[in-house]
PyMOL Python script that loads the backbone (N, CA, C, O; Angstrom):
from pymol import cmd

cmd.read_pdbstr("""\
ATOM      1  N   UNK A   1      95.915 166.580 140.917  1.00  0.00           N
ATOM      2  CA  UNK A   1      94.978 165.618 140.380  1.00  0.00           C
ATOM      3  C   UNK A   1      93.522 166.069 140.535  1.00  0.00           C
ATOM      4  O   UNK A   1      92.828 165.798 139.554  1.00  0.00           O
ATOM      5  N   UNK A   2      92.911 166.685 141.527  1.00  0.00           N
ATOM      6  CA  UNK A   2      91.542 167.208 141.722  1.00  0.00           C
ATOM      7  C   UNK A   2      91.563 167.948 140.696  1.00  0.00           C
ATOM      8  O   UNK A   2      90.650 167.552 139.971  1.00  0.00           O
ATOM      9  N   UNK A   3      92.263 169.078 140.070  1.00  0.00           N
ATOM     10  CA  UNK A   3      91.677 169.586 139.371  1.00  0.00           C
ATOM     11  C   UNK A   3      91.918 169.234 137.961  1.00  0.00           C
ATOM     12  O   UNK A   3      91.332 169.922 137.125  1.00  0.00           O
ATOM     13  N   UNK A   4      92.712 168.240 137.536  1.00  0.00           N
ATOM     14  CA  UNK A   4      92.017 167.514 136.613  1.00  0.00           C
ATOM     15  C   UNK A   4      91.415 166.869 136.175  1.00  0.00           C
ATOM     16  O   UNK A   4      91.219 166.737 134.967  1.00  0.00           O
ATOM     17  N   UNK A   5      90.652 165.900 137.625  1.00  0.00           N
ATOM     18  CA  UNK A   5      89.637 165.905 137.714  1.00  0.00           C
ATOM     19  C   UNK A   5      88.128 166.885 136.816  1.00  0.00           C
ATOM     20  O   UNK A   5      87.265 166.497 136.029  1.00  0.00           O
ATOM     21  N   UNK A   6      88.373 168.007 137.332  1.00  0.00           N
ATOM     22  CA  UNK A   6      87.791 168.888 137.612  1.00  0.00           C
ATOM     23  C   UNK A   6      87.491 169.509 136.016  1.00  0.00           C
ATOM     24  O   UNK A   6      86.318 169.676 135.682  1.00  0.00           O
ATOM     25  N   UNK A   7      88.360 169.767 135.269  1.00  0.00           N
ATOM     26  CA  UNK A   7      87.903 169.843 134.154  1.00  0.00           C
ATOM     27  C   UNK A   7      87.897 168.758 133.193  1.00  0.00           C
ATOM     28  O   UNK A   7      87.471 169.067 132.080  1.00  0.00           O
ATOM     29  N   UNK A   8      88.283 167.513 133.367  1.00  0.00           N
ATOM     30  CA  UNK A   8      87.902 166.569 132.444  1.00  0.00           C
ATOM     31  C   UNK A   8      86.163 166.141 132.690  1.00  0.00           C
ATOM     32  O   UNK A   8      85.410 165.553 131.913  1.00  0.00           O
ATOM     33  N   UNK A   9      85.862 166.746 134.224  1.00  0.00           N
ATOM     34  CA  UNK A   9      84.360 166.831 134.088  1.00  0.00           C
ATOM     35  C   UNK A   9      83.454 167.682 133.405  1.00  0.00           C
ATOM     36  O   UNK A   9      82.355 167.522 132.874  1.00  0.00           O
ATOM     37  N   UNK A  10      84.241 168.641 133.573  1.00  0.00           N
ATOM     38  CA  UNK A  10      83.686 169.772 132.459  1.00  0.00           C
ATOM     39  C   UNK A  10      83.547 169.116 131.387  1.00  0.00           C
ATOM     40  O   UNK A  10      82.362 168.869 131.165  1.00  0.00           O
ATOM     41  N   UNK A  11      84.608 168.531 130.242  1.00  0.00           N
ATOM     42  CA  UNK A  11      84.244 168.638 129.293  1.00  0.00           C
ATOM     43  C   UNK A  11      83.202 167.604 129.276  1.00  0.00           C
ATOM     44  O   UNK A  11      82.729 167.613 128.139  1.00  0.00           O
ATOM     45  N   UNK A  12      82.461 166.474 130.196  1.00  0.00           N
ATOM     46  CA  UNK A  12      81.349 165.893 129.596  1.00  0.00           C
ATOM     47  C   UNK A  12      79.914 166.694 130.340  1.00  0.00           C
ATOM     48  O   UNK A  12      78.752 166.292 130.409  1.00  0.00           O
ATOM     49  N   UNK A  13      80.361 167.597 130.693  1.00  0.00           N
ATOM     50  CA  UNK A  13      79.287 168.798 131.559  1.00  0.00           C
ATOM     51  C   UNK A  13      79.003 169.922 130.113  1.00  0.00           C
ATOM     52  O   UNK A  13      77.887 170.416 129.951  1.00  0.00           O
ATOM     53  N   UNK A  14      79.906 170.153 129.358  1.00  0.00           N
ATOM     54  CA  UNK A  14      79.546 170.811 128.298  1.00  0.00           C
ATOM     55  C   UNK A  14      79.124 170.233 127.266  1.00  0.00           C
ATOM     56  O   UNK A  14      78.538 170.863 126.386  1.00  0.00           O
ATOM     57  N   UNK A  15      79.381 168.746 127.186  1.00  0.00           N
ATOM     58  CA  UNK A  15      78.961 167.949 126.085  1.00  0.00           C
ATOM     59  C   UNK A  15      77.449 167.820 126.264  1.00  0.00           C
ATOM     60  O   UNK A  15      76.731 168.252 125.363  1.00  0.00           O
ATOM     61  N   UNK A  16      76.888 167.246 127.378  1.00  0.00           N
ATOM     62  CA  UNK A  16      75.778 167.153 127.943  1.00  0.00           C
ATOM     63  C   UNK A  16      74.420 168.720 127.982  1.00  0.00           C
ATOM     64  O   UNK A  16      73.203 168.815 127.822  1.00  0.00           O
ATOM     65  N   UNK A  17      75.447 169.578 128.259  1.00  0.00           N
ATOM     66  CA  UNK A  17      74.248 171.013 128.035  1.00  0.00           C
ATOM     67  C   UNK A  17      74.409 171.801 127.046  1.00  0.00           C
ATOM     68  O   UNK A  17      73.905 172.922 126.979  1.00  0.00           O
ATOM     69  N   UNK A  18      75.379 171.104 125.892  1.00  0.00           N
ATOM     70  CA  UNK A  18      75.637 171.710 124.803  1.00  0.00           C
ATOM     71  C   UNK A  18      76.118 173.418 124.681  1.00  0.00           C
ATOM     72  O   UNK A  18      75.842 174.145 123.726  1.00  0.00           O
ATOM     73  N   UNK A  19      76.774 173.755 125.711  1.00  0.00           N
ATOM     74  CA  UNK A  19      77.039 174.794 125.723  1.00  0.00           C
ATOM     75  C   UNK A  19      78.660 175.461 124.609  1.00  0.00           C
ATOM     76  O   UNK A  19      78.968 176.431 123.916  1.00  0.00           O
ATOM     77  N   UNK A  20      79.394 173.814 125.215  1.00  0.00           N
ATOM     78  CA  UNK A  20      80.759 174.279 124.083  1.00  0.00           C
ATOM     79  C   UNK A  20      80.647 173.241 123.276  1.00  0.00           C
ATOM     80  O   UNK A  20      80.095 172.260 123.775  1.00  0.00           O
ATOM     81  N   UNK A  21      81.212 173.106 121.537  1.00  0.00           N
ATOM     82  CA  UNK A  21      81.580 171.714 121.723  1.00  0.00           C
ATOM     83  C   UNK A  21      82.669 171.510 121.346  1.00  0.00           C
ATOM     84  O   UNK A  21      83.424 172.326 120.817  1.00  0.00           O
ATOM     85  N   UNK A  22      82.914 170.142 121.631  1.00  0.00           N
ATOM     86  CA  UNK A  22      84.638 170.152 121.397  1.00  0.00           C
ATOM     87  C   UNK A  22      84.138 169.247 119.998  1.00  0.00           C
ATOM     88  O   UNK A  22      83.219 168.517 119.629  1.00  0.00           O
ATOM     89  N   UNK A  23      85.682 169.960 119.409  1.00  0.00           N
ATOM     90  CA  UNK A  23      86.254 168.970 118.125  1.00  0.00           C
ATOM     91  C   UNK A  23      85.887 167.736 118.301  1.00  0.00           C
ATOM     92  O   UNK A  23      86.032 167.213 119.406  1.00  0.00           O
ATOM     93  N   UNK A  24      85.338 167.044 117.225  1.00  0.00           N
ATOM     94  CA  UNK A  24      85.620 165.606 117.034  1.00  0.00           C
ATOM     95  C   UNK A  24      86.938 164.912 117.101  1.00  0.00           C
ATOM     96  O   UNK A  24      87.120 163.775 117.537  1.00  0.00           O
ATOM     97  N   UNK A  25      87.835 165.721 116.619  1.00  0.00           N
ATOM     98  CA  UNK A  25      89.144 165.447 116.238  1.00  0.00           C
ATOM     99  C   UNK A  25      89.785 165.404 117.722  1.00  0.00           C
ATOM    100  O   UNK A  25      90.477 164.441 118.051  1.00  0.00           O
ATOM    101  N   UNK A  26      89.502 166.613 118.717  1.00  0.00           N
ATOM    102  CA  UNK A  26      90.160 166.030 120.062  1.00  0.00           C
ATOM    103  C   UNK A  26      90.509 165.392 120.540  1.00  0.00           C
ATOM    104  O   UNK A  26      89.575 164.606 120.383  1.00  0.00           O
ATOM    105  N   UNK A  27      91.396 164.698 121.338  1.00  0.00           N
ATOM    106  CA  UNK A  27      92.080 163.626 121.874  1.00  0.00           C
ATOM    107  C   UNK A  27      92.963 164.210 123.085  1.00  0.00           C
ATOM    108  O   UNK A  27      93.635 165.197 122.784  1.00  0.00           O
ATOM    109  N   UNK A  28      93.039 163.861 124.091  1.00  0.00           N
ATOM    110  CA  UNK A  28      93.403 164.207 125.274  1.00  0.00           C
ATOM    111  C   UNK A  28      94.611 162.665 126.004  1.00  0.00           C
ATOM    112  O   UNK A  28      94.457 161.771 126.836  1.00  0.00           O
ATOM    113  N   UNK A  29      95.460 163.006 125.310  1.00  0.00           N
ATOM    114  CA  UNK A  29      96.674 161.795 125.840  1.00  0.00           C
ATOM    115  C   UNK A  29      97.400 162.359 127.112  1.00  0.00           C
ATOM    116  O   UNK A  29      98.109 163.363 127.180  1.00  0.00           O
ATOM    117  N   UNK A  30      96.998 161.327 128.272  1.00  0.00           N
ATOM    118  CA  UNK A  30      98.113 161.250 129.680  1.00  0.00           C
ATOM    119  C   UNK A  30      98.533 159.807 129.800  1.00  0.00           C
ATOM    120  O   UNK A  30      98.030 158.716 129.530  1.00  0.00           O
ATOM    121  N   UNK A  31      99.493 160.184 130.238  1.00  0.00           N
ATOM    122  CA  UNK A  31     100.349 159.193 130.519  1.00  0.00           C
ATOM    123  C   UNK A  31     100.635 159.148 132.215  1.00  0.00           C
ATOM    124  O   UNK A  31     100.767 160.165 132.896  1.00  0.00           O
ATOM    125  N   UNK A  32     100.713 157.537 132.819  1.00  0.00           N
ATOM    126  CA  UNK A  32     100.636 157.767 134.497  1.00  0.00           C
ATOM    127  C   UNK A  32     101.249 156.208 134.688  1.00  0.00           C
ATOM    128  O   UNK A  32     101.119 155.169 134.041  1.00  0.00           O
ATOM    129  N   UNK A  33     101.865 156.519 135.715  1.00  0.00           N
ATOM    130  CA  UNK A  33     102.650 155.103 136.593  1.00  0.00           C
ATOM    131  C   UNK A  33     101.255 154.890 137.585  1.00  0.00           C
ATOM    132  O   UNK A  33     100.313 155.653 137.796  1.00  0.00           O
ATOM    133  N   UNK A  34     101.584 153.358 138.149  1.00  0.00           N
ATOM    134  CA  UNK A  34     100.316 153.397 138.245  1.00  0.00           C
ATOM    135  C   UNK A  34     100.530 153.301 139.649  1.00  0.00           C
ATOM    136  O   UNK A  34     101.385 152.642 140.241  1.00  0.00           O
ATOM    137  N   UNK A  35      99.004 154.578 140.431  1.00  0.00           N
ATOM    138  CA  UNK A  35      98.775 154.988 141.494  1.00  0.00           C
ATOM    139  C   UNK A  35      97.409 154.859 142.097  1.00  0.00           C
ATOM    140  O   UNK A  35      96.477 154.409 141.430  1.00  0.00           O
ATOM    141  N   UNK A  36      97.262 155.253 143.382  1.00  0.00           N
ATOM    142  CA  UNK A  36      96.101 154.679 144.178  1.00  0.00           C
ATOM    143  C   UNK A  36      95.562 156.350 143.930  1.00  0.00           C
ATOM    144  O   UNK A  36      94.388 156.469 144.280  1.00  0.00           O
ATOM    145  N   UNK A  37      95.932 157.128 143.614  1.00  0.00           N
ATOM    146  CA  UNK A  37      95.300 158.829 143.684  1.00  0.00           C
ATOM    147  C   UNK A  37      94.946 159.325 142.501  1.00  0.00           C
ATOM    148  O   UNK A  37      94.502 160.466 142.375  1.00  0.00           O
ATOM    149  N   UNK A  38      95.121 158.469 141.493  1.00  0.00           N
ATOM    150  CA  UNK A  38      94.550 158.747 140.114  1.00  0.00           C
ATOM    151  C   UNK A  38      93.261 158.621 139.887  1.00  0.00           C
ATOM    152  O   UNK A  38      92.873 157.454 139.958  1.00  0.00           O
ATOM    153  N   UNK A  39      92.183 159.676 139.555  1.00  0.00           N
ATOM    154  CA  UNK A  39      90.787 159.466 139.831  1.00  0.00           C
ATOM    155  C   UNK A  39      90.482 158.673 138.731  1.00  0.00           C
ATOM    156  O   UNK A  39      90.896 158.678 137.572  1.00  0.00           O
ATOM    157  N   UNK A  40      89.676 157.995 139.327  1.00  0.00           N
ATOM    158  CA  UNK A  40      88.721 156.527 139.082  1.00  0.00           C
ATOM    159  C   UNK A  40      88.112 157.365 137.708  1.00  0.00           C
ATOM    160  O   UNK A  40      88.371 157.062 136.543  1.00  0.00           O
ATOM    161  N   UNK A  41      87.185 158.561 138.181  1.00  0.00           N
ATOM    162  CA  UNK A  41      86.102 158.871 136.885  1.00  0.00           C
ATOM    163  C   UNK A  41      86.798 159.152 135.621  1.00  0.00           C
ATOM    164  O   UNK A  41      86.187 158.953 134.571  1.00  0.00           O
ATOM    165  N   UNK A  42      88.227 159.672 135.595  1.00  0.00           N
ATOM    166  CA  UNK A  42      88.954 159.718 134.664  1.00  0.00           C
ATOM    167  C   UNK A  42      89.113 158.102 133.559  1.00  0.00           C
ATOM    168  O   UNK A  42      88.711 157.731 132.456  1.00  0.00           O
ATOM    169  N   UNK A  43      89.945 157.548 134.690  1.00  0.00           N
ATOM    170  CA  UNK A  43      89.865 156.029 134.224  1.00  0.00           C
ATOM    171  C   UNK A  43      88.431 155.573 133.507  1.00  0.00           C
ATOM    172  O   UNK A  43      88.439 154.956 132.441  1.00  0.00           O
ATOM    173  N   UNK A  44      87.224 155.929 134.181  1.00  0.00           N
ATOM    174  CA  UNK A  44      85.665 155.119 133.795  1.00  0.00           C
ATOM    175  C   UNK A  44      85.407 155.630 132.472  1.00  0.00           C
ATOM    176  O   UNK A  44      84.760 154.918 131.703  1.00  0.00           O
ATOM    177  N   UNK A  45      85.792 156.693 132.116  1.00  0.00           N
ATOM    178  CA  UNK A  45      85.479 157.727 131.002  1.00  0.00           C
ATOM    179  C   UNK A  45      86.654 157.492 129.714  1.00  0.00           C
ATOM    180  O   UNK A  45      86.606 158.317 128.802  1.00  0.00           O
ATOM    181  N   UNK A  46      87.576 156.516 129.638  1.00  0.00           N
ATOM    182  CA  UNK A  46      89.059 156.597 128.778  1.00  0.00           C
ATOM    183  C   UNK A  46      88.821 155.380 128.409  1.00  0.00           C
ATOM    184  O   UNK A  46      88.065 154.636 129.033  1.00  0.00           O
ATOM    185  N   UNK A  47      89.391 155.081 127.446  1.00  0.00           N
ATOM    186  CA  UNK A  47      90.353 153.990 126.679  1.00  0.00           C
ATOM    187  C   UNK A  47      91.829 153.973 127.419  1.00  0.00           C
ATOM    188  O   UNK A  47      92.518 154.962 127.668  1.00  0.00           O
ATOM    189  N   UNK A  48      92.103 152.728 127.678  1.00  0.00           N
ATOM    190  CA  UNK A  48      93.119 152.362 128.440  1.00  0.00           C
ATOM    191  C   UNK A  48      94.002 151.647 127.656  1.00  0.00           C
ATOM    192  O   UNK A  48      93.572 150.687 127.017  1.00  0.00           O
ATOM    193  N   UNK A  49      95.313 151.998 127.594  1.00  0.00           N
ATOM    194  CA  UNK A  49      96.280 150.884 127.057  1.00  0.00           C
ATOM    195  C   UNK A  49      97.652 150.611 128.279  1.00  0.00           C
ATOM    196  O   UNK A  49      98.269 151.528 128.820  1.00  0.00           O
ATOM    197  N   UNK A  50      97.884 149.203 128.495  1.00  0.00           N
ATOM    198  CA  UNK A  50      98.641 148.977 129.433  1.00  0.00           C
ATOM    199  C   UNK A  50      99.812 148.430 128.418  1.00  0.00           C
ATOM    200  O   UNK A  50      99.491 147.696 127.484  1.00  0.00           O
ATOM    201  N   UNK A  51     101.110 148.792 128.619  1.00  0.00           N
ATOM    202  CA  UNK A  51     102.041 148.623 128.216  1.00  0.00           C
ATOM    203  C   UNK A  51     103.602 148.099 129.147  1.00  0.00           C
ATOM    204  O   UNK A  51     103.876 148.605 130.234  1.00  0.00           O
ATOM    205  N   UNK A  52     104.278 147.281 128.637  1.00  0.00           N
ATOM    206  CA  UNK A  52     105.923 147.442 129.309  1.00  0.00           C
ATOM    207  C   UNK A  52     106.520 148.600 129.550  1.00  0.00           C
ATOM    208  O   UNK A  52     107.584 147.992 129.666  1.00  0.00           O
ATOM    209  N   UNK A  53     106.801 149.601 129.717  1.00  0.00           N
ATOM    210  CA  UNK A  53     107.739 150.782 129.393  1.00  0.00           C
ATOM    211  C   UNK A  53     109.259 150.499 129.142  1.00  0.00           C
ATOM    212  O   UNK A  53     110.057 150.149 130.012  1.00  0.00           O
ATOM    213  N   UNK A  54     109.564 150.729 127.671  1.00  0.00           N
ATOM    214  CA  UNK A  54     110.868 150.495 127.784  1.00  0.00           C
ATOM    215  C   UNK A  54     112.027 151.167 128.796  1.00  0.00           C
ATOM    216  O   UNK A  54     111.581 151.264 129.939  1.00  0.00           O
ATOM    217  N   UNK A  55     112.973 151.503 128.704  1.00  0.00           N
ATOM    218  CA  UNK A  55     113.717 151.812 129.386  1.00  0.00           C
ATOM    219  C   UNK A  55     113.654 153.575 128.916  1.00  0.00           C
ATOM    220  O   UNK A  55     113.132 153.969 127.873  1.00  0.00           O
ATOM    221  N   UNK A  56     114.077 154.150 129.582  1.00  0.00           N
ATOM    222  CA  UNK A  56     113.916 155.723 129.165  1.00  0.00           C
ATOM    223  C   UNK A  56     112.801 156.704 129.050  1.00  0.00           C
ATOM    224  O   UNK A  56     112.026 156.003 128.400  1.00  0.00           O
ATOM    225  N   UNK A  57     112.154 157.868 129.226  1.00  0.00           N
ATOM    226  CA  UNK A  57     111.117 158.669 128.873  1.00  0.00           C
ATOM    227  C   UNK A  57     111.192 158.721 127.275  1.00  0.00           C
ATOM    228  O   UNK A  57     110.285 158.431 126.495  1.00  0.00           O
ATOM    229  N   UNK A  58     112.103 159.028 127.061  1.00  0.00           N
ATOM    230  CA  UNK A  58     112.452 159.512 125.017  1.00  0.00           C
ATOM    231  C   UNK A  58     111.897 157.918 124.552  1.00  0.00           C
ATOM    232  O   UNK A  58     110.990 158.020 123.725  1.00  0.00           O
ATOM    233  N   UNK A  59     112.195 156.657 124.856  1.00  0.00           N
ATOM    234  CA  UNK A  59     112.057 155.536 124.491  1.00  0.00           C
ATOM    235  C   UNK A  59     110.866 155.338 124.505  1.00  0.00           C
ATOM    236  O   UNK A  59     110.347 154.757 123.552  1.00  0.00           O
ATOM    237  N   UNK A  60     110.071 155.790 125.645  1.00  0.00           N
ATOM    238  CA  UNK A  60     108.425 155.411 126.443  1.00  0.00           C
ATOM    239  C   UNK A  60     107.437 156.078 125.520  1.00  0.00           C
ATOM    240  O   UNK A  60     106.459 155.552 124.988  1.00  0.00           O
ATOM    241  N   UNK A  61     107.885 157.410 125.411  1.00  0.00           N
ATOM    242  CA  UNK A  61     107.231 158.351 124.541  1.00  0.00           C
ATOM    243  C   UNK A  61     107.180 157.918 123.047  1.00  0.00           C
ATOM    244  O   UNK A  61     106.141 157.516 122.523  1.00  0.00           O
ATOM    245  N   UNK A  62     108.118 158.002 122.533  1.00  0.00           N
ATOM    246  CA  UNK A  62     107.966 156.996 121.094  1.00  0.00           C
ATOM    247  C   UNK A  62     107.296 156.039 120.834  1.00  0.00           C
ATOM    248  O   UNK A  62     106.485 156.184 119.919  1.00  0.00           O
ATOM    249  N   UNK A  63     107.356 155.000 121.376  1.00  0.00           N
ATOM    250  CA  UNK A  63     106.661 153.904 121.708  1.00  0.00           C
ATOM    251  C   UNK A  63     105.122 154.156 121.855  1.00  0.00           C
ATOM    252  O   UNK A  63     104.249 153.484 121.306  1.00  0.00           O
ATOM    253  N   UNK A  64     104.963 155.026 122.526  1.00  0.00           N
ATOM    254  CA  UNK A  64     103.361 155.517 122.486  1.00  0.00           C
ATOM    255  C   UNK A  64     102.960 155.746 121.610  1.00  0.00           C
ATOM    256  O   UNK A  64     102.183 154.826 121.355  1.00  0.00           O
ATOM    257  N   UNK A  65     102.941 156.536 120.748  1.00  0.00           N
ATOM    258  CA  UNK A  65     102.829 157.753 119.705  1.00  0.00           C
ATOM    259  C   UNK A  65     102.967 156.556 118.681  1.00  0.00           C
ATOM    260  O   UNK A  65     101.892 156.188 118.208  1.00  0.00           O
ATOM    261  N   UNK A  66     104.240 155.795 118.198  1.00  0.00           N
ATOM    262  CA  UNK A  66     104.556 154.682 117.292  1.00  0.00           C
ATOM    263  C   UNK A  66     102.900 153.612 117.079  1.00  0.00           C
ATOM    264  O   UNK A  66     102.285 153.450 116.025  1.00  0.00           O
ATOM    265  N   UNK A  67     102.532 153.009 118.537  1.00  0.00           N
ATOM    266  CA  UNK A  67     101.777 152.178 118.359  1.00  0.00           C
ATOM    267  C   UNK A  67      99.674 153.150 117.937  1.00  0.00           C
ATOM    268  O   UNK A  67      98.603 152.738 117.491  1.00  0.00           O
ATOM    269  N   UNK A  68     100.292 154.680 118.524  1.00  0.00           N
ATOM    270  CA  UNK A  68      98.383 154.973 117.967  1.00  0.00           C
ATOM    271  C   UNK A  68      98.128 154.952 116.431  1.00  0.00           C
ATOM    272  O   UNK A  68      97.102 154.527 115.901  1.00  0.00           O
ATOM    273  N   UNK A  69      99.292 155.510 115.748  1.00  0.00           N
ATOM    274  CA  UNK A  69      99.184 155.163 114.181  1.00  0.00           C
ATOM    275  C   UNK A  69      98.594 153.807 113.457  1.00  0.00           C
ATOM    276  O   UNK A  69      98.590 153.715 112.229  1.00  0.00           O
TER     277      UNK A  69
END
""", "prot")
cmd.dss("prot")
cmd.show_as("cartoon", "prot")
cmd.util.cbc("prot")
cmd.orient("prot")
């Protein structure tokens, strides 16, 4: 987790000194059960969607993907 941290800071460290830029089109989807070790700045920086999880990963995953369309 620190070091994804670690570069999801980057990318607003490169946005900010204009050194790279990312696609507009980018989108960065994780998925997480919910924990006390999941960094906060990640969370402060995202769009959040809280959901049921159906039963299954194959089920959970669909379901995701189904509702961003």
């Amino acid at each position: 987790m620190p070091q994804l941290e670690k570069i999801i800071e980057a990318f607003n460290d490169d946005i900010i000194e204009g050194e790279l830029p990312i696609n507009p089109t980018f989108r960065l989807i994780l998925t997480s059960m919910p924990c006390a070790y999941f960094p906060v700045s990640i969370l402060q920086n995202s769009v959040k969607l809280t959901t049921e999880p159906p039963k299954g990963i194959k089920a959970n995953m669909m379901k995701t993907y189904v509702e961003m369309t």
